[in-house]
N, C-alpha and C positions, 0 to 999 in steps of 0.2 A: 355687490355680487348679484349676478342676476339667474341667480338657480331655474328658475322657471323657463327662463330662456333656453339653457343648454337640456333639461330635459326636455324641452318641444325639440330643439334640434336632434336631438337621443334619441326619442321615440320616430321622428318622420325620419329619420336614416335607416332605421331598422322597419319601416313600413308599418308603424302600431300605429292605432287609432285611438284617439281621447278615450272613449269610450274603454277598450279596453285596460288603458291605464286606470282609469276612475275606478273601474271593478274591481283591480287588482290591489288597490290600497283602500278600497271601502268607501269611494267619497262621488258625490253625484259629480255627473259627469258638468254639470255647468260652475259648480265650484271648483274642478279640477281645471278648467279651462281658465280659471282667475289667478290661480297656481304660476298658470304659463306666462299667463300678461306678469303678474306682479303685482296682480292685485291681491293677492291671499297668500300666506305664510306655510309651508308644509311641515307637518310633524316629523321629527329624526326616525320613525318604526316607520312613517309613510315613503320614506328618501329613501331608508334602509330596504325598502320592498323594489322599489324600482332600481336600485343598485343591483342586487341580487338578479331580479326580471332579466334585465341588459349585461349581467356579467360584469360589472365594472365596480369601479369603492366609489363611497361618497364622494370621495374628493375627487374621483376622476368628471363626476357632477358637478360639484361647487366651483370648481376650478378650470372648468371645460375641458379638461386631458381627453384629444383623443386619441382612440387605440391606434396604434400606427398600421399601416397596409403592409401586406404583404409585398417583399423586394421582390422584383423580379428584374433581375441584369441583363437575361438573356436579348434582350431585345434592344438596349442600350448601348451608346454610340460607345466608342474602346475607353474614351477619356472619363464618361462618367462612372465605367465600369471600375477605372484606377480608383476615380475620388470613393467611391462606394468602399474601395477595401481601404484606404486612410483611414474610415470612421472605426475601423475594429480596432482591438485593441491588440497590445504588440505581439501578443503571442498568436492569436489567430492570424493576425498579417503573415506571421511567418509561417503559419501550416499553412496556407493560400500558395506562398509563394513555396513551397516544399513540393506540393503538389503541383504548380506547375514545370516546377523542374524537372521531376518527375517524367510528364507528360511529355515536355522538350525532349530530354534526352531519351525516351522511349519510341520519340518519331527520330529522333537521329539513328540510334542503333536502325531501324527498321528503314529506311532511307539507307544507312550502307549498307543493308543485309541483300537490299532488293537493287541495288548498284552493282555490288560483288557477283547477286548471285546470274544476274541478266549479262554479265560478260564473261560466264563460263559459260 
């Protein structure tokens, strides 16, 4: 495991400086820097401070979990758009597709409303 690793990657994605990590779990800033390499071991209250700090569990630390990004389809080609709603699961799949039904058949009625009503 290389904990020290993924908290350096933790802290520089989120823009924190050694420095403020070191303060924030009580440890000079050149022994928290040894942390990072792998040269020094961190205490579970000191792990447990920087979980807390960043939002995240230990283990999303120990284990590198990162948070995932926010989806955004709108800008995605149609096909990744499909594969995007496969990943749901099957009851959302189908409020997706309910809702587009929805949608369809509210441009149809409206399509022969403005059909009918442009030839009287």
């Amino acid at each position: 495991m290389e904990i020290g690793n993924n908290i350096k990657e933790l802290r520089k994605s989120k823009g924190v400086t050694q420095q403020q990590i070191a303060d924030l779990i009580n440890m000079h800033r050149s022994n928290y820097s040894k942390v990072e390499n792998g040269q020094r071991e961190i205490s579970i209250s000191a792990l447990n401070k920087i979980a807390k700090y960043f939002n995240v569990s230990i283990d999303d630390i120990i284990n590198n979990n990162e948070v995932p990004e926010e989806i955004n389809v709108e800008n995605k080609p149609l096909l990744e758009k499909v594969k995007l709603i496969e990943e749901l699961e099957e009851d959302e799949q189908n409020m997706v597709f309910k809702f587009i039904d929805s949608l369809l058949t509210k441009k149809k009625f409206k399509d022969f409303f403005n059909k009918n009503i442009a030839t009287l």
